[in-house]
C-alpha positions in Angstrom: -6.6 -10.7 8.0 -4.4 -8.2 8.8 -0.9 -9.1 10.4 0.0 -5.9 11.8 -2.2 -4.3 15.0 -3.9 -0.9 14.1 -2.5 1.7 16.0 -3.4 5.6 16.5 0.3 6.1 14.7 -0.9 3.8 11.8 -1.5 5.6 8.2 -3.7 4.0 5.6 -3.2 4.8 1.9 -5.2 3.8 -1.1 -2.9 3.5 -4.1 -4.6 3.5 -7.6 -3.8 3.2 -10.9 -5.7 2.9 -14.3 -6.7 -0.3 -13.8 -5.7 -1.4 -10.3 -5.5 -0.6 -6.6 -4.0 -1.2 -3.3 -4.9 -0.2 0.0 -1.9 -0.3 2.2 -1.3 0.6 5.8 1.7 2.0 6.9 3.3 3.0 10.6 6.4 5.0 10.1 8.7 2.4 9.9 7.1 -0.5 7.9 4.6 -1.1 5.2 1.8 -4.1 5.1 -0.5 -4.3 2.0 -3.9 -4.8 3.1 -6.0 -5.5 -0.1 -4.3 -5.1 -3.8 -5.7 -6.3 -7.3 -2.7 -7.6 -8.9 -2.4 -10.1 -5.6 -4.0 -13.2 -8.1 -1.1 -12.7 -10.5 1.6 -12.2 -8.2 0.7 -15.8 -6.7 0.2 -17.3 -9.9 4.0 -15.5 -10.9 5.4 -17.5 -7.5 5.4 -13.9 -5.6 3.8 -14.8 -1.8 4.3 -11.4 -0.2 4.2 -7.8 -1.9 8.1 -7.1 -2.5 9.3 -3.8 -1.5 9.7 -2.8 -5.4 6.4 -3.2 -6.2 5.1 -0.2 -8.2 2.2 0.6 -5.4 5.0 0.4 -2.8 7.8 2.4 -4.3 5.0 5.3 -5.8 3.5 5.4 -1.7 7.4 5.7 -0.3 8.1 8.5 -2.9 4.4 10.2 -2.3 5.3 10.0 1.5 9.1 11.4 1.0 8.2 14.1 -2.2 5.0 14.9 -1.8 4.0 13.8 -5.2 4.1 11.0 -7.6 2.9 9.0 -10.8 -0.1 6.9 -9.4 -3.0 8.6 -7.7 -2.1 8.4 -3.5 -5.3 8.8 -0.9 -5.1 8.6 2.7 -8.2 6.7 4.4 -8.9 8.7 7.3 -11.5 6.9 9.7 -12.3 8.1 13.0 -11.5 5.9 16.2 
């Protein structure tokens, strides 16, 4: 379930690597991940919530500052 309230202003991403991915909305000020792959080992690792160095996290800030990046960066665009 998702924490944060979807709003107009809300973005959502999909964040992929090789062999992983993370969908992850984001509302100008904040970040919340929605669904992610690596969620099962981060648990197992003692890691509750995605930390804000985690390598979807940091590649969607510097996709969203730059313009580009390493990991392959989608926007989900649904219509309300």
């Amino acid at each position: 379930m998702i924490d944060m309230m979807i709003t107009t202003t809300m973005r959502i991403f999909r964040v992929s690597s090789r062999n992983s991915f993370a969908i992850i909305a984001y509302n100008g000020s904040s970040y919340k991940v929605i669904e992610c792959t690596n969620m099962e080992k981060c648990r197992m690792a003692g890691i509750v919530n995605c930390p804000p160095f985690c390598e979807k996290i940091s590649e969607l800030k510097k996709f969203l500052r730059f313009g580009k990046c390493r990991l392959k960066v989608e926007e989900i665009t649904q219509d309300f």
